[in-house]
C-alpha positions in Angstrom: -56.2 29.1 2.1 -56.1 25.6 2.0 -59.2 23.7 3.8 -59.2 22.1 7.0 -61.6 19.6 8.5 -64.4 21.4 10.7 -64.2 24.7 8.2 -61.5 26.9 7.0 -59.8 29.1 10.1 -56.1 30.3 10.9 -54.4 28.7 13.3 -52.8 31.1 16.2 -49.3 30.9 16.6 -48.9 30.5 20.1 -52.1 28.5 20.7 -53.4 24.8 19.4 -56.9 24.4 18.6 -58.1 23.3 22.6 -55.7 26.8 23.9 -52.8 24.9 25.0 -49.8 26.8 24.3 -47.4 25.4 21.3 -44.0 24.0 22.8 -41.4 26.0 21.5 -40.7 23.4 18.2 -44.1 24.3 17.3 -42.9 28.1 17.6 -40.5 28.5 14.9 -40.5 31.5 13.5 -41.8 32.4 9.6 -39.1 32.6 7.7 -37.9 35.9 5.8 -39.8 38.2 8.5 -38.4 40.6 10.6 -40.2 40.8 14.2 -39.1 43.8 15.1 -39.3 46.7 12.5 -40.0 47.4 9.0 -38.9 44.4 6.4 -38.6 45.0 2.5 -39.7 41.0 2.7 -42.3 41.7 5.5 -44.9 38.9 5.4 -46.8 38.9 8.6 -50.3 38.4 8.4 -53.5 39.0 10.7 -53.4 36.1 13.9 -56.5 34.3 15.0 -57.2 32.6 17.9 -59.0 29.1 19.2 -61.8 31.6 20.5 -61.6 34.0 17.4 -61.3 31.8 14.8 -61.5 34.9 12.1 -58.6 37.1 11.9 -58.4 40.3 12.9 -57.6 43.3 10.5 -53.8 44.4 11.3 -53.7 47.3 14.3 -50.6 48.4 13.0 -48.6 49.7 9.6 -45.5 48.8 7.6 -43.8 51.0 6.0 -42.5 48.9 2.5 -41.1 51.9 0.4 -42.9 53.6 -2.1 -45.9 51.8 -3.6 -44.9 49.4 -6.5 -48.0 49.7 -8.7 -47.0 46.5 -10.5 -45.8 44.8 -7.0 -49.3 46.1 -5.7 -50.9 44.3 -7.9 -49.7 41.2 -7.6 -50.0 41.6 -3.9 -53.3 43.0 -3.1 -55.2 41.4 -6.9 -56.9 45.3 -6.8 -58.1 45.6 -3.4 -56.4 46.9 -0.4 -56.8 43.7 1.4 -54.0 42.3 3.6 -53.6 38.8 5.2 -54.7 34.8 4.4 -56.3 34.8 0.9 -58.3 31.8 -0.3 -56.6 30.1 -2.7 -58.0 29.3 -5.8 -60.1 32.4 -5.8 -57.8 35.0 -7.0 -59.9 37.8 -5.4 -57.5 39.0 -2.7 -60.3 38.5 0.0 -59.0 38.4 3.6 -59.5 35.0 5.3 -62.1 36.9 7.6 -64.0 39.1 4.7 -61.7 42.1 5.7 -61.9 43.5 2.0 -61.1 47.5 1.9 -62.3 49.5 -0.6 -60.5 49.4 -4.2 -59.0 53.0 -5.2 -56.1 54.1 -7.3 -52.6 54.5 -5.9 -51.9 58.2 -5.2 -48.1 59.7 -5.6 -45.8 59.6 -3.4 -48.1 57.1 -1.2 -46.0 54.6 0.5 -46.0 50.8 0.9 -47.2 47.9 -0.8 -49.8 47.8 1.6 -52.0 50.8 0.5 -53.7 51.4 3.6 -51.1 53.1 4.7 -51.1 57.7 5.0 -50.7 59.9 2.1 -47.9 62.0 3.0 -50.2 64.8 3.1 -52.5 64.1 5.5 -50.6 61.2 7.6 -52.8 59.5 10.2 -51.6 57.4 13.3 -51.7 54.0 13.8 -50.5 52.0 16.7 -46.7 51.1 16.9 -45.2 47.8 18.1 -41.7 48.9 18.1 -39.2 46.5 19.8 -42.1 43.7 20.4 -41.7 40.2 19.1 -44.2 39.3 16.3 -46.7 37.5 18.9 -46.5 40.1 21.0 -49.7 42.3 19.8 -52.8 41.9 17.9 -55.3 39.6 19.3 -52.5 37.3 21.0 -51.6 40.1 23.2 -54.8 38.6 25.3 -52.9 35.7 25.9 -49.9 37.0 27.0 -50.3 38.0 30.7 -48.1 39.4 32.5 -46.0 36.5 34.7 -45.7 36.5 38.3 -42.3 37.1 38.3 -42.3 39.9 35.6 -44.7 41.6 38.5 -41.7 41.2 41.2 -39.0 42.0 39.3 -40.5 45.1 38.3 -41.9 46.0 42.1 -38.2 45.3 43.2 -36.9 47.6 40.8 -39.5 50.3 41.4 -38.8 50.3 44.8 -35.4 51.7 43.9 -37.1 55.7 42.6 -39.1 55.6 46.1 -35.8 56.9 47.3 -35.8 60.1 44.7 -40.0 60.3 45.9 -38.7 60.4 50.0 -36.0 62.6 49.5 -38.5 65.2 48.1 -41.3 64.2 50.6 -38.8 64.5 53.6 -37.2 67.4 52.8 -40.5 69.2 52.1 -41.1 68.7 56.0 -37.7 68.9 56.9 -36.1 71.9 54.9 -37.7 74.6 57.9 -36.7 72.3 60.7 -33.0 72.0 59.0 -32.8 75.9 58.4 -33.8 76.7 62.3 -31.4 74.0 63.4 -28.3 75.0 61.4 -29.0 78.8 61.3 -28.6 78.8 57.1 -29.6 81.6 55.3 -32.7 81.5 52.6 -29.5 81.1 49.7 -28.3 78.4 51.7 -31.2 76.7 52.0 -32.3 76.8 48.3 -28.8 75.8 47.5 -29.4 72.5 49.6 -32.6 72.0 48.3 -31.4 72.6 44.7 -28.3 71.1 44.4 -30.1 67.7 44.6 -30.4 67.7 40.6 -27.4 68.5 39.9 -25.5 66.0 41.9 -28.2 63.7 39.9 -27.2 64.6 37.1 -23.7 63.7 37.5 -24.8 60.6 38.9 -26.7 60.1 35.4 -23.6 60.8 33.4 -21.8 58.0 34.9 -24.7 55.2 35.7 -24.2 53.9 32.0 -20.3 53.1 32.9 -21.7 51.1 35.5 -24.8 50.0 34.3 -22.9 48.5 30.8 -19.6 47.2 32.4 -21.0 45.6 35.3 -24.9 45.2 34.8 -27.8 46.2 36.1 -27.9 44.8 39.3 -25.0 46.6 40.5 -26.1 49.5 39.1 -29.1 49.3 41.7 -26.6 48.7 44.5 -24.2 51.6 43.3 -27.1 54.0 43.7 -28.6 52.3 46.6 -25.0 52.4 48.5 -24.7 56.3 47.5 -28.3 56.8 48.8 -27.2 55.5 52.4 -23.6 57.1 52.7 -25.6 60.4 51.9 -28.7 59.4 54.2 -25.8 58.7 57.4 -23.9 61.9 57.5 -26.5 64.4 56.3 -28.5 63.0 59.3 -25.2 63.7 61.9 -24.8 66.8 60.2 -23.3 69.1 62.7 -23.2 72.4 59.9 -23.6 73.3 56.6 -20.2 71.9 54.9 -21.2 68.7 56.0 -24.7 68.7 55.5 -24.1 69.4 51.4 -21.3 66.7 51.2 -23.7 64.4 52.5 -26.5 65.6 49.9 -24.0 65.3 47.1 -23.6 61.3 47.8 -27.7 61.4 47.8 -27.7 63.3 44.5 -25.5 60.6 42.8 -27.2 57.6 44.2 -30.8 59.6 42.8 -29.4 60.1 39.7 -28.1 56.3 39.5 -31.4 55.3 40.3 -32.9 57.8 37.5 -31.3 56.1 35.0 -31.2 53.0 35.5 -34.9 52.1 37.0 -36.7 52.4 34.1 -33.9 50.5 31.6 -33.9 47.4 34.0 -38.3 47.7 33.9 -38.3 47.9 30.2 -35.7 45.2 29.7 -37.4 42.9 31.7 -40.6 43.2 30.4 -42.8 42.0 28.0 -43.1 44.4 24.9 -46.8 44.0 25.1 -47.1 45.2 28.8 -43.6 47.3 28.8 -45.2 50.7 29.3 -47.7 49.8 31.9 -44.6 48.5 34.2 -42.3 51.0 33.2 -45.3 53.3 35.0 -44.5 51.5 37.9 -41.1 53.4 38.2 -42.9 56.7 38.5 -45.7 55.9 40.9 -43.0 54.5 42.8 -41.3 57.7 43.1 -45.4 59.5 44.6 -45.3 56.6 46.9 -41.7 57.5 48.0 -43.2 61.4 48.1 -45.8 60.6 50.5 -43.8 58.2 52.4 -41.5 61.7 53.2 -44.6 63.3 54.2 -45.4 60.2 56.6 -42.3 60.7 58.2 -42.8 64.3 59.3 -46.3 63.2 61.0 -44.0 60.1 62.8 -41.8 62.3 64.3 -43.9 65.5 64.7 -43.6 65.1 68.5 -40.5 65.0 68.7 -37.5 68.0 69.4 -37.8 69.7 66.1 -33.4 69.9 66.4 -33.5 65.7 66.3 -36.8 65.4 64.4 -35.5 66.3 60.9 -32.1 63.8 61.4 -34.5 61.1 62.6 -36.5 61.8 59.2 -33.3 61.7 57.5 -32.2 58.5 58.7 -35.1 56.8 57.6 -34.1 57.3 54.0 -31.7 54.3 54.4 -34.3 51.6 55.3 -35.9 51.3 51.4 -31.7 51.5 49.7 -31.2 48.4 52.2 -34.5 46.8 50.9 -32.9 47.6 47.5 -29.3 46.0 48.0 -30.9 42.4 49.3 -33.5 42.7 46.3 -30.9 43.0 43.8 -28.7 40.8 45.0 -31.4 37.5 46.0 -33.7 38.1 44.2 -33.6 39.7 40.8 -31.9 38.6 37.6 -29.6 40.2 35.7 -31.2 41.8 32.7 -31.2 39.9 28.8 -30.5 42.6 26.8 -27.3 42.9 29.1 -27.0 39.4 29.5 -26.8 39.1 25.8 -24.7 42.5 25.1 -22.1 40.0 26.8 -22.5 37.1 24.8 -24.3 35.2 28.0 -27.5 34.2 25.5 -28.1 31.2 27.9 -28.4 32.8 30.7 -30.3 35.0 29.0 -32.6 32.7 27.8 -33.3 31.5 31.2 -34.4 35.0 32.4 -37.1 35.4 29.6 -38.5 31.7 30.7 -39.5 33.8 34.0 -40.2 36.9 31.9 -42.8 34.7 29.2 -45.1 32.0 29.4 -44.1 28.2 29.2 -43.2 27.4 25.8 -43.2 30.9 24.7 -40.1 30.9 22.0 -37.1 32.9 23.6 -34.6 31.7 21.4 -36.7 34.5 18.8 -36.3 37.2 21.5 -33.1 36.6 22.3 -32.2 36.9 18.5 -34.5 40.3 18.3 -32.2 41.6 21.5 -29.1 40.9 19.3 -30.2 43.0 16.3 -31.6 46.0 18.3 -27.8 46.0 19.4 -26.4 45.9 16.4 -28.7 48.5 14.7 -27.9 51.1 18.2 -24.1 50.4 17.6 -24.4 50.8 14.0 -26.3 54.3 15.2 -23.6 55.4 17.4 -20.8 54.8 15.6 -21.9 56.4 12.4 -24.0 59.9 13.8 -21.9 62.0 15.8 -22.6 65.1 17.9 -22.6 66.9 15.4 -26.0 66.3 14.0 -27.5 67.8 17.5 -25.0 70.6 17.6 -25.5 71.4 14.3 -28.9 70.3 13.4 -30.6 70.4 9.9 -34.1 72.2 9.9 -36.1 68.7 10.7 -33.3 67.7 13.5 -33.6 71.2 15.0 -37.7 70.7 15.2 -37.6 67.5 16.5 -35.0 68.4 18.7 -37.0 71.9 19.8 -39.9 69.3 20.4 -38.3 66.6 22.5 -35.9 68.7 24.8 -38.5 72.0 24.9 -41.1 69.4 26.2 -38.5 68.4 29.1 -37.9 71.8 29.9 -41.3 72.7 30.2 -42.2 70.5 32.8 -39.8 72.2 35.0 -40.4 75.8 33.9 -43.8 75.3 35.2 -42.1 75.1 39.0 -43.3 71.6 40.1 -39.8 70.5 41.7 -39.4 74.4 43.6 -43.1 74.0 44.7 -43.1 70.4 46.2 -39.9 71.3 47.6 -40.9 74.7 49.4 -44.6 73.1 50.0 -44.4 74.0 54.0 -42.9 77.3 53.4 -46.0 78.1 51.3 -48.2 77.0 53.8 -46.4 79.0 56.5 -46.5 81.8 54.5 -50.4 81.5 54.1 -51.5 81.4 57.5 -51.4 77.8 58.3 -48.4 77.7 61.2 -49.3 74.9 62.8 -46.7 71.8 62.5 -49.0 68.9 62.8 -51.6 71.0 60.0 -48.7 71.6 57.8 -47.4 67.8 57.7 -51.5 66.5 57.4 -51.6 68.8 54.7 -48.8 67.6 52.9 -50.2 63.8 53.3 -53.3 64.8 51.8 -51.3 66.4 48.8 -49.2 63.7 48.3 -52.6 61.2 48.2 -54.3 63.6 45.7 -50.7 63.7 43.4 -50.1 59.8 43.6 -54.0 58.8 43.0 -54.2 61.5 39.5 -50.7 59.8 38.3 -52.1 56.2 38.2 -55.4 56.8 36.3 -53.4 59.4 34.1 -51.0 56.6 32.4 -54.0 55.2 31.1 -55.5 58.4 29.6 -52.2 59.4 27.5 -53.3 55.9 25.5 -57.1 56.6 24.9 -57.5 60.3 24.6 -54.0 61.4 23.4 -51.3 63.7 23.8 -52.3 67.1 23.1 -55.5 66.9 25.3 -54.1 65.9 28.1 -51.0 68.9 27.8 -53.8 71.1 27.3 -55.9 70.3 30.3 -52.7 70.0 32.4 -51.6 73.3 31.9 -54.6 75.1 31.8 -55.5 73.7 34.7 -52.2 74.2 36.4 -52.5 78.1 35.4 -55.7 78.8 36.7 -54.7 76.8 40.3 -51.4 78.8 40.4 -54.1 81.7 40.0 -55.8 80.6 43.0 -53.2 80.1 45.2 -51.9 83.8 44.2 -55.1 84.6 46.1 -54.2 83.4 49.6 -51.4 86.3 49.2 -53.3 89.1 48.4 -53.7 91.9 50.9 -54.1 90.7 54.6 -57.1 88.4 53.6 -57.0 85.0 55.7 -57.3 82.7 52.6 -55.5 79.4 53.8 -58.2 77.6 51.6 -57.2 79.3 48.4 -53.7 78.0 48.9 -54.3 74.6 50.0 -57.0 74.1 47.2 -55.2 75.8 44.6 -51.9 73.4 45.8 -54.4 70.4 45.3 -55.5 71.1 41.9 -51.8 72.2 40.6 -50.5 69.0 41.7 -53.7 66.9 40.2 -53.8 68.8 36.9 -49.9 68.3 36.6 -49.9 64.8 37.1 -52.6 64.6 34.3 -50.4 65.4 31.8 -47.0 67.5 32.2 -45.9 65.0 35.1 -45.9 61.7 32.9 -46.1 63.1 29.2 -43.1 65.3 29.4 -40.5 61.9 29.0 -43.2 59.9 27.1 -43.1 62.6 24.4 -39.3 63.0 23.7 -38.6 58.7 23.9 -41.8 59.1 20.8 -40.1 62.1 18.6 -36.8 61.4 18.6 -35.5 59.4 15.6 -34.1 56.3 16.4 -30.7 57.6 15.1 -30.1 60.0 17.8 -32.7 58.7 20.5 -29.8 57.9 22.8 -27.9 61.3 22.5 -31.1 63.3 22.3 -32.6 61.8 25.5 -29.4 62.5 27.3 -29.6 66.2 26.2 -33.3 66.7 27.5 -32.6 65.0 30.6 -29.5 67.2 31.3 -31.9 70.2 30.3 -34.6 69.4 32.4 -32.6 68.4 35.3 -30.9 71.8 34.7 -33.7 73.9 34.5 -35.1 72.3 38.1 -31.6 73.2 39.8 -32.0 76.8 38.5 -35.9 77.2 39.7 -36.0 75.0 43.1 -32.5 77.1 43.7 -33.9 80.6 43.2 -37.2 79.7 44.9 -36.7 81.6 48.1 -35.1 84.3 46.8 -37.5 85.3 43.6 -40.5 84.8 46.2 -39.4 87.1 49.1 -38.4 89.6 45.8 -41.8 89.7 44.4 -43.9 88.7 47.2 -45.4 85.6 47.2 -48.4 86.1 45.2 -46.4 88.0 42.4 -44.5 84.6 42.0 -47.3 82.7 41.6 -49.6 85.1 39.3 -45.6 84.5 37.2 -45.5 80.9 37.3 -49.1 81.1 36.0 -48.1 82.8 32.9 -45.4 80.8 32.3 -48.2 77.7 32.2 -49.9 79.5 29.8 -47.0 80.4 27.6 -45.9 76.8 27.8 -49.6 75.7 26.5 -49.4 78.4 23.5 -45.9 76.8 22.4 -47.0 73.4 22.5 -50.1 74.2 21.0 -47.9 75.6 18.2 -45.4 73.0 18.3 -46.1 69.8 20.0 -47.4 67.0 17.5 -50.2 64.2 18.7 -48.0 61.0 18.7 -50.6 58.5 20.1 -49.9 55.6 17.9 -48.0 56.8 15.5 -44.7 54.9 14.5 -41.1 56.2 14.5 -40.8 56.6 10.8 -43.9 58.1 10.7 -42.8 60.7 13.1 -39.2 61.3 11.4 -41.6 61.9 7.7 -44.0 64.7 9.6 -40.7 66.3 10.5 -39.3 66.3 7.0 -42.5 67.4 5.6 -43.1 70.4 8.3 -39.9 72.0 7.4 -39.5 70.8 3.7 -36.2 69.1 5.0 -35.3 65.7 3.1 -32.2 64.9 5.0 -33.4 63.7 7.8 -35.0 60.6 5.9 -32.2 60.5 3.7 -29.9 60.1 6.9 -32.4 57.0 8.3 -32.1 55.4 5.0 -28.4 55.5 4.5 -28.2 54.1 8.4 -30.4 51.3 7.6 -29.0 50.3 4.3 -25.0 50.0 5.9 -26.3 47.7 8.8 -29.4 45.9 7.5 -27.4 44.2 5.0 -25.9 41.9 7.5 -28.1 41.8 9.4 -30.6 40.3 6.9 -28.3 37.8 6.2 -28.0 36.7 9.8 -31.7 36.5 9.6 -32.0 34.1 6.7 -29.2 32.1 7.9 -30.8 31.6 11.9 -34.5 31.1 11.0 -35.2 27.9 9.4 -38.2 27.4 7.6 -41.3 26.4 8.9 -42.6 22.5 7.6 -45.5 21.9 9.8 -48.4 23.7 8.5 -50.2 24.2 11.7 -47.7 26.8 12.8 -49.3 29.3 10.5 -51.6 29.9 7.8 -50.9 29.5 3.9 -51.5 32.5 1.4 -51.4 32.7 -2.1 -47.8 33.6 -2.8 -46.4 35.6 -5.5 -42.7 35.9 -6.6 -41.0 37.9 -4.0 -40.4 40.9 -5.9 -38.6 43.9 -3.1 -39.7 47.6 -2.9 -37.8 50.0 -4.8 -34.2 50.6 -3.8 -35.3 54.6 -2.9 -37.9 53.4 -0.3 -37.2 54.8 2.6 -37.5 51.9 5.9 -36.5 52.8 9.1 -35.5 49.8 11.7 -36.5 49.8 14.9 -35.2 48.7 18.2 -36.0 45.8 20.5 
């Protein structure tokens, strides 16, 4: 690398040498590199910045095709070093003395850079799917999050607080509802249940809404359905009534299901995305515990007018909602740009980056993640989930299995039927029941925040494990406060404490991050909609049978079952479920072929990405200029540009 006065150093992109950020001029982007995903011309290097003037070793993989020994060569000079080389010196010595150690190319390994797995023993590295290019590494220090990333995302998250108090309320209210009404045990699990399944129908058709008229009236949509529902279940005067005014809740849920954690992601920086996207589902505890609150407001009151005075407080937050999305948050880019509103567009990610952060890039990124998911679902049909190959039919056993699972293990029929547990325990007392429930709701909310930040440090599997175990052996416990005529109220509440803490260590938050991470990006979109209609299906059937299977086998029997099932669940995904942390989509799509001996599914990927990255390349060369000044980036030696074997296999991702 060429010298510089005061020593040789890469520049950072985003920052100049006293840490002012680069106007957006200064921010053009290197030309023949894709940001996004996996490039046959891929020449991103390790970023420095003003305070760490050496460059880091790469966090992250590409995947270049299958090693070109020759095109290694030329590359790498014999060592398996990647980045700014000093020129002159022909060593192939990283800018920052990152040298790795020389070894022969193995068969089948892939890439030109060789520290990537063997197929045989593939390790994980960190993925940076759908970020821009100075979204990660060392820059990702300098990219905070923006004040008004924070608000839009609170705003938004506000929205599944609704899903959290209908729980939370009707855990309180359900008793009250059944005395009041006269409904049977099947009636009542029927109103309780039938809240998933009006969800899911409001799922089905939130992308109808969500594509044609954006985002923002998605949020009023659901928040509209949430208070229509909220009105005339609360004047409710029998049971016809009462279920036509849970079906308008359902729909506005299952709007706000959908939709909440699109809008969080799209507005957010790639580097932060999953952090906020958390947001969505501590929103929903909060929303829990707020439906416990209401119980303890109103425990003084009539029990026949407590429970439609707990209802009716359900439409304060939808109201909050409607005036958020309306005043105060923007429209989202992706959607923005899916319209061919780029400007406007551009405008929102000013709010969403730092000043002088290039948009223009992001908005470019946006465009080719659309292309590539149109290109996807125009060219794999249903067919390929009906009718999976072996590796489809694993990764689809993997994903959906994992979404069932967190519902076979009862969590939706035991938060729902919390007071009737405690009734049946001993503890009769109103006032005890609804402190209770507070308390559990603390316990559950506190767990799920310091557990988002586990799944990244100690993985996957772990965290499953612990979850389920745990949940078996509290399921156990609370099996005790049913046994004989023993007064054991502190089994039961205990035991409910730890199955609600060790399920929102792992089962509670893993069981969507898992199937988003397996799926190939080919049939993501249709796979996700298959496990959420499986899981939401498998909650309707449990929270609707609760009652009935409970009063069948006795209390205790149920939950001595549901503790087997939690340690069936852990054997299967003991068997089954692979560690993700880290590991990048095409990554994942090879450990499936190689598990079931199935080439097709890679085949599939690579004839995908050869009929829509043609153009898309070509787009890419024609809209990035190239870069004059040479303090946007660092020189290296260059070789002829020589592209990776046409059988290499190179998935695109998403932004």
């Amino acid at each position: 690398m060429p010298s510089e006065k005061g020593g040789d150093r890469l520049k950072t992109p985003l920052l100049t040498d006293d840490g002012n950020t680069m106007s957006d001029a200064q921010q053009q982007p290197i030309p023949n590199t894709v940001a996004d995903g996996y490039s046959r011309t891929d020449q991103r290097i390790p970023i420095a910045t003003s305070t760490t003037p050496v460059a880091p070793p790469l966090d992250f993989d590409y995947n270049d095709g299958i090693a070109d020994p020759e095109f290694d060569h030329h590359v790498n000079n014999d060592n398996d070093s990647y980045g700014a080389t000093s020129s002159g010196t022909g060593s192939g010595s990283t800018a920052g003395g990152n040298d790795y150690q020389s070894r022969p190319l193995r068969a089948g390994e892939t890439g030109v850079d060789r520290h990537l797995a063997h197929p045989d023993s593939p390790h994980m590295e960190q993925t940076h799917e759908g970020e821009h290019k100075f979204d990660h590494g060392d820059i990702a220090s300098h990219l905070k999050i923006t004040r008004s990333t924070k608000l839009f995302a609170f705003c938004a998250a506000i929205n599944s607080c609704n899903l959290g108090y209908d729980i939370g309320v009707n855990t309180g209210a359900a008793p009250l509802v059944q005395d009041s009404l006269q409904l049977s045990d099947l009636q009542l699990e029927i109103f309780m249940g039938s809240l998933n399944l009006f969800a899911m129908l409001g799922a089905l058709t939130s992308n109808w809404i969500s594509d044609k008229l954006g985002r923002r009236w998605a949020f009023r949509v659901a928040a509209i359905g949430f208070i229509f529902g909220t009105v005339i279940q609360s004047g409710a005067g029998g049971y016809a009534s009462l279920m036509f005014g849970r079906a308008f809740v359902g729909l506005g849920v299952g709007f706000g299901l959908a939709v909440d954690p699109v809008y969080i992601s799209e507005i957010s920086q790639a580097a932060h995305r999953g952090q906020l996207v958390t947001w969505s589902e501590i929103a929903t505890n909060v929303g829990i515990v707020l439906g416990f609150l209401s119980g303890l407001v109103f425990s003084g009151v009539d029990d026949g007018v407590a429970w439609r005075l707990m209802f009716s407080m359900g439409a304060i937050l939808p109201c909050f909602v409607i005036y958020f999305s309306t005043f105060v948050m923007p429209e989202s880019p992706r959607w923005l740009v899916s319209k061919d509103r780029e400007a406007e567009a551009q405008e929102v990610l000013k709010m969403v980056y730092p000043d002088g952060y290039d948009v223009g890039v992001i908005v470019h990124e946006i465009k080719e993640g659309i292309e590539k998911e149109s290109i996807a679902e125009h060219a794999i049909g249903w067919d390929v989930i009906l009718f999976p190959s072996p590796a489809f039919k694993r990764m689809l056993l993997v994903g959906v299995g994992t979404a069932i699972a967190q519902q076979v293990v009862g969590i939706d029929a035991i938060q729902y039927f919390l007071v009737f547990i405690l009734d049946e325990s001993g503890i009769k007392s109103r006032p005890a029941q609804t402190s209770i429930l507070i308390v559990l709701g603390m316990i559950k909310l506190v767990v799920i925040v310091l557990a988002g930040h586990l799944f990244d440090r100690r993985g996957r599997r772990p965290l499953f494990f612990v979850s389920l175990l745990g949940m078996s052996v509290s399921l156990m416990l609370v099996s005790f406060a049913f046994v004989g005529n023993a007064n054991s109220e502190g089994f039961a509440v205990f035991g409910l404490a730890l199955y609600l803490a060790f399920f929102s260590v792992g089962m509670g938050p893993g069981a969507w991050l898992i199937p988003s991470e397996v799926f190939s990006t080919m049939i993501r979109a249709k796979a996700m909609s298959v496990a959420t209609f499986m899981n939401r299906v498998t909650a309707t059937i449990i929270s609707s049978t609760f009652l009935s299977v409970a009063n069948a086998m006795s209390y205790a029997g149920f939950f001595i079952m549901m503790s087997l099932v939690c340690l069936i669940v852990l054997v299967w995904m003991i068997v089954y479920l692979p560690e993700t942390k880290g590991r990048p989509l095409e990554d994942m799509s090879r450990y499936f072929a190689e598990i079931t001996g199935d080439r097709s599914l890679l085949d599939a990927e690579e004839m995908l990405y050869r009929n829509g990255n043609d153009d898309a390349s070509s787009l890419e060369r024609e809209s990035r200029p190239a870069v004059e000044s040479t303090a946007r980036s660092p020189q290296r030696n260059l070789v002829p540009e020589k592209p990776p074997p046409e059988d290499a296999h190179i998935v695109g991702t998403m932004a």
